[in-house]
C-alpha positions as CSV (number, residue, x, y, z in Angstrom):
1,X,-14.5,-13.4,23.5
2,X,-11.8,-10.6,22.9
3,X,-11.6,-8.1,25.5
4,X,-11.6,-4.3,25.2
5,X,-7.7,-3.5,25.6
6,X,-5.4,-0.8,26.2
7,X,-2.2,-0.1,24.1
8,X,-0.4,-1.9,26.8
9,X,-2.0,-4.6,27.1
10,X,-1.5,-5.6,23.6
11,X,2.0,-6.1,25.1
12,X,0.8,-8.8,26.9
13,X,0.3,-11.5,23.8
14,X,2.6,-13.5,22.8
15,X,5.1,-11.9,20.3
16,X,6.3,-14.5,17.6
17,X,8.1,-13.6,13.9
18,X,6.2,-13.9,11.0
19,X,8.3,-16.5,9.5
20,X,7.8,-19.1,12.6
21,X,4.2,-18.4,12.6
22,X,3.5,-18.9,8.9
23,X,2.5,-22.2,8.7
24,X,0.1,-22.0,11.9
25,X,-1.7,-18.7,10.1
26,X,-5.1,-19.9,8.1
27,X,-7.7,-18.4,5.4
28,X,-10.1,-16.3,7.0
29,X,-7.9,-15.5,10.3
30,X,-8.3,-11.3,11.3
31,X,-5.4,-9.5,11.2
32,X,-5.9,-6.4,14.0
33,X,-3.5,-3.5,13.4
34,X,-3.1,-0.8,16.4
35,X,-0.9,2.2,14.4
36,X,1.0,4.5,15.6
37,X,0.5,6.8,12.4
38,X,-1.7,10.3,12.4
39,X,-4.7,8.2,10.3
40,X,-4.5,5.4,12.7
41,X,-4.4,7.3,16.0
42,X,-7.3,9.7,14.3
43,X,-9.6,6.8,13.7
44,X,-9.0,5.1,17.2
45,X,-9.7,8.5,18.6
46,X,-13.0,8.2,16.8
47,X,-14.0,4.9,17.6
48,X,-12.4,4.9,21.0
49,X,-10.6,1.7,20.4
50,X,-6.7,0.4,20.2
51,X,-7.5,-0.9,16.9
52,X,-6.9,1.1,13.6
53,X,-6.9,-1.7,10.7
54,X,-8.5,-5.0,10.3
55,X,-8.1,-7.6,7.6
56,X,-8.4,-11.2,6.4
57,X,-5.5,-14.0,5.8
58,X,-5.9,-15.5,2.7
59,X,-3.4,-18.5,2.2
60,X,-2.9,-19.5,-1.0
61,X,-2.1,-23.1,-1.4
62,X,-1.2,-22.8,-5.1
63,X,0.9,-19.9,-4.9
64,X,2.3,-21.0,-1.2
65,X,1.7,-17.4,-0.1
66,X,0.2,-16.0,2.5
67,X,-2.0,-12.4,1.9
68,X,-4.5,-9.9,4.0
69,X,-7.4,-8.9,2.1
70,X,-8.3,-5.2,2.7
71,X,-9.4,-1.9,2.1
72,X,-6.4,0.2,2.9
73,X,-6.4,4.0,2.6
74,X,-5.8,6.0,-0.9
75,X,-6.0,2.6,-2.2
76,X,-9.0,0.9,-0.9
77,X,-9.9,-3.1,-2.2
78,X,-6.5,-4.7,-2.2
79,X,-4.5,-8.2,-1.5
80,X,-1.1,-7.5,-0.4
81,X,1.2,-9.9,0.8
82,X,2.1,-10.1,4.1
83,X,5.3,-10.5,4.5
84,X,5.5,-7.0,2.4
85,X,3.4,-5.9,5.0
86,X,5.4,-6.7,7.9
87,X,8.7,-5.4,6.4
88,X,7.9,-3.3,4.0
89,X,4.7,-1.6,4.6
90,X,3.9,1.0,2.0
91,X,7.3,0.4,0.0
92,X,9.7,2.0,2.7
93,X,11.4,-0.6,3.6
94,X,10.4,-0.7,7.2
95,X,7.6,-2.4,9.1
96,X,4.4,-1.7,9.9
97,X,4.4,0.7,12.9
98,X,2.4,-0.5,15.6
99,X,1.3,-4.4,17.0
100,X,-0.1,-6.4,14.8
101,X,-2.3,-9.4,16.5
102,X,-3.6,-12.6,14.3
103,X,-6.9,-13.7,15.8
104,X,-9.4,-16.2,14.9
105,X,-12.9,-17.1,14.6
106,X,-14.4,-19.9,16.7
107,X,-16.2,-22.0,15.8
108,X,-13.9,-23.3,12.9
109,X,-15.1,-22.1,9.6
110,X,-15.7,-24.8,6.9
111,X,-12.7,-24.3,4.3
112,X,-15.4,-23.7,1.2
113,X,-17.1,-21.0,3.2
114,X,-14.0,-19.1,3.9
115,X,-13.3,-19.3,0.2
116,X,-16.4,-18.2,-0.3
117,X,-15.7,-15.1,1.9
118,X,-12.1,-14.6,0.4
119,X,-14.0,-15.1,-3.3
120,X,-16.5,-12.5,-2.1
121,X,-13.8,-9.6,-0.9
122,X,-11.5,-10.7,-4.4
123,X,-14.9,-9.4,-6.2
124,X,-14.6,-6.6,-4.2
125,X,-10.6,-5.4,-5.5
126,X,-10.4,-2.0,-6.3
127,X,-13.5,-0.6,-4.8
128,X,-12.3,2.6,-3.1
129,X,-11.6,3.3,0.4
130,X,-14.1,5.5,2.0
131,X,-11.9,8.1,3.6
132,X,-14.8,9.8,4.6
133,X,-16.5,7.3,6.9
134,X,-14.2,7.8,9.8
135,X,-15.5,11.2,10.0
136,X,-18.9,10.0,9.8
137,X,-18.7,8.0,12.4
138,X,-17.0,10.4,14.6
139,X,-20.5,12.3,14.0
140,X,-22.2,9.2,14.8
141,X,-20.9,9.1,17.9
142,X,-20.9,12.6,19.5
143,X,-24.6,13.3,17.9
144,X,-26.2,10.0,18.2
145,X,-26.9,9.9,14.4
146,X,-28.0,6.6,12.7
147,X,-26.1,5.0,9.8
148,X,-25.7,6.4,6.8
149,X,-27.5,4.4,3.3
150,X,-24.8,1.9,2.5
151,X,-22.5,2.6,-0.9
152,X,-20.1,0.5,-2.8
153,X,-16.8,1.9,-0.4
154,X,-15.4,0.6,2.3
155,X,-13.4,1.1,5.5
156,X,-11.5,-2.1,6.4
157,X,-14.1,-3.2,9.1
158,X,-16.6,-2.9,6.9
159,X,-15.1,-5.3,4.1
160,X,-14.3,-8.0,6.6
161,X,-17.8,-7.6,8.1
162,X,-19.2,-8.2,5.0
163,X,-16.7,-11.2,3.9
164,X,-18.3,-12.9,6.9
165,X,-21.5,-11.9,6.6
166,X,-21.7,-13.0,3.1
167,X,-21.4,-16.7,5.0
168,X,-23.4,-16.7,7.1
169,X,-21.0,-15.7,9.9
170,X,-22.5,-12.1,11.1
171,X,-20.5,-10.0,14.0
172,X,-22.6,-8.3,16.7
173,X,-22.1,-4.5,16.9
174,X,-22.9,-2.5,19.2
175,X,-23.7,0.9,17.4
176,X,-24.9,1.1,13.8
177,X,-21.5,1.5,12.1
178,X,-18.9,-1.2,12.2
179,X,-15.8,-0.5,13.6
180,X,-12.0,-2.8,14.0
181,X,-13.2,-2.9,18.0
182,X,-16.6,-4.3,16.4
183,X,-15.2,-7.1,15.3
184,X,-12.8,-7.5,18.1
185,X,-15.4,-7.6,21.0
186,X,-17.6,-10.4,18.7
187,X,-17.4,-13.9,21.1
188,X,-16.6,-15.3,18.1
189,X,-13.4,-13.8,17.7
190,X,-9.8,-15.5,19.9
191,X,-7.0,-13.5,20.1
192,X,-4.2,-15.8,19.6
193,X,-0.7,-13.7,19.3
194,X,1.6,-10.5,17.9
195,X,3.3,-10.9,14.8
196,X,6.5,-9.1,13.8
């Protein structure tokens, strides 16, 4: 089981570059994303948490390319590569700005039912981002309110959560409302390194 953290302690794993760790990285691995930008520090304020972002590696073995399946902000339901990712988030020709940690689910997922999980979130492409859940949960938490009726948006937790779900692999939460940190505390879930 993954531990809460601080922003130091993320420190602590392993740092490896993306290119050596390429051929080690597997369909249906997390990727957990602690940002340093105003949107990520807003919604680890909210959810009291290191984490910001969480998505899924899907490795293509036709295409020999490795992507995170997400639901990113302004954009929502998206596959991007993540090598773009790493050095050239949002097209500026930099990295992501934060630690980025690769983690993975134990006990080993059957190959067809991570498929199955990947085939579910690819249904899923352009749904939008729901920019207003954040805040919602931010009210969640300071006035004990229960969750909100479910619509067809997502924040990234809640696509991954669902992507697993859908086989049979559910995360325990702790609140009504699933958060990166959700996802991250699961016993099913081993940290294994950073990427860069």
């Amino acid at each position: 089981m993954a531990t809460p953290l601080t922003k130091k302690e993320i420190q602590s794993f392993p740092l490896h570059p993306y290119d050596a760790m390429r051929d080690d990285l597997q369909t249906g691995d997390l990727v957990f994303c602690s940002g340093s930008y105003f949107f990520s520090q807003a919604i680890q304020q909210f959810t009291r948490s290191v984490w910001s972002h969480v998505g899924m590696i899907y490795k293509d073995p036709t295409l020999q390319r490795v992507f995170i399946l997400e639901s990113e902000t302004l954009i929502g339901v998206r596959l991007a590569p993540l090598s773009k990712y790493l050095h050239d988030y949002h097209g500026k020709n930099r990295p992501y700005k934060g630690n980025i940690v690769i983690a993975r689910v134990h006990p080993s997922i059957d190959e067809e039912k991570l498929n199955h999980a990947i085939s579910y979130g690819m249904d899923e492409l352009t749904k939008p981002y729901d920019n207003f859940e954040i805040l919602r949960i931010g009210f969640r938490i300071l006035f004990s309110v229960s969750r909100r009726t479910r619509d067809r948006k997502y924040i990234c937790s809640e696509l991954v959560y669902d992507c697993f779900d859908r086989i049979g692999v559910p995360f325990n939460l702790r609140d009504e409302y699933v958060s990166p940190d959700d996802i991250w505390l699961d016993d099913q879930v081993q940290p294994q390194y950073r990427i860069m």
